[in-house]
C-alpha positions in Angstrom: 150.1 111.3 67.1 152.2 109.1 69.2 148.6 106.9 69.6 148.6 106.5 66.0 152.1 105.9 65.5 151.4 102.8 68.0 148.5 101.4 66.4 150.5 101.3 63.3 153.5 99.7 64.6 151.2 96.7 66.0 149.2 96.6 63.1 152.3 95.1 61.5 151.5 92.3 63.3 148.1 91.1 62.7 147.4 87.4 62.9 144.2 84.9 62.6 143.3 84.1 66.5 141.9 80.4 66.2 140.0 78.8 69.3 138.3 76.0 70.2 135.9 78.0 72.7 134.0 81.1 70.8 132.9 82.7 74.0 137.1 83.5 74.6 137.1 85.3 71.2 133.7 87.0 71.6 135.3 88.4 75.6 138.6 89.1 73.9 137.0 91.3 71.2 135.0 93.2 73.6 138.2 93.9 75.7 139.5 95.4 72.7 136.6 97.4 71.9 136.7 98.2 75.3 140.3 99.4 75.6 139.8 101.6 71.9 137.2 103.5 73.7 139.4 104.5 76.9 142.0 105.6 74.9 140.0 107.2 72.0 138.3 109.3 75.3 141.5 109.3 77.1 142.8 111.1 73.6 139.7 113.3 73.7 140.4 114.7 76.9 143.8 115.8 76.0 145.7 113.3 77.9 149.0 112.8 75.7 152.5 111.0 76.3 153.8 114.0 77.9 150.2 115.0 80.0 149.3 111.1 80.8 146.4 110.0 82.8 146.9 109.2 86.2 145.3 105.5 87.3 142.0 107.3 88.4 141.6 108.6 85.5 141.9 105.8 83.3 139.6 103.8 85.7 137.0 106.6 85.5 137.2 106.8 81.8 136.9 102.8 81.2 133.9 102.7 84.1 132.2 105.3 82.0 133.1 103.1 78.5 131.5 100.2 80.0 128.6 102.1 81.3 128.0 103.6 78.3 128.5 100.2 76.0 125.9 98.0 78.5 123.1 101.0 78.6 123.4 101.3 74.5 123.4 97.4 74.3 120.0 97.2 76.7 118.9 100.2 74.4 119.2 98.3 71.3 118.2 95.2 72.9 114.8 96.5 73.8 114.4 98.4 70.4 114.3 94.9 68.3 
């Protein structure tokens, strides 16, 4: 819940990112598709405001993220 209630709150404050360079926008979006994973496994794990993840953990959970992401991208990659 208190996840929620954050994504809410910034939500509130959505804007149009202009750039000259595409490749920033294409890294920033996969930072934040990479940070929605963590916390949606972070969540998943039962790690809460009150029972947070230690620093390990979060590193563990974003090294498996990332993991994860590149070996579906190769897998779809190869499939096409």
């Amino acid at each position: 819940m208190f996840f929620n209630n954050i994504f809410k709150y910034l939500l509130r404050f959505r804007y149009t990112l202009v750039m000259s360079d595409a490749d920033l926008l294409g890294k920033r979006r996969a930072a934040q598709r990479v940070a929605a994973a963590v916390l949606a496994e972070l969540q998943r794990k039962g790690f809460t405001t009150q029972n947070p993840p230690s620093e390990n953990d979060v590193l563990d959970t974003a090294h498996l993220v990332i993991e994860t992401m590149v070996s579906s991208y190769i897998v779809n990659k190869i499939r096409v």
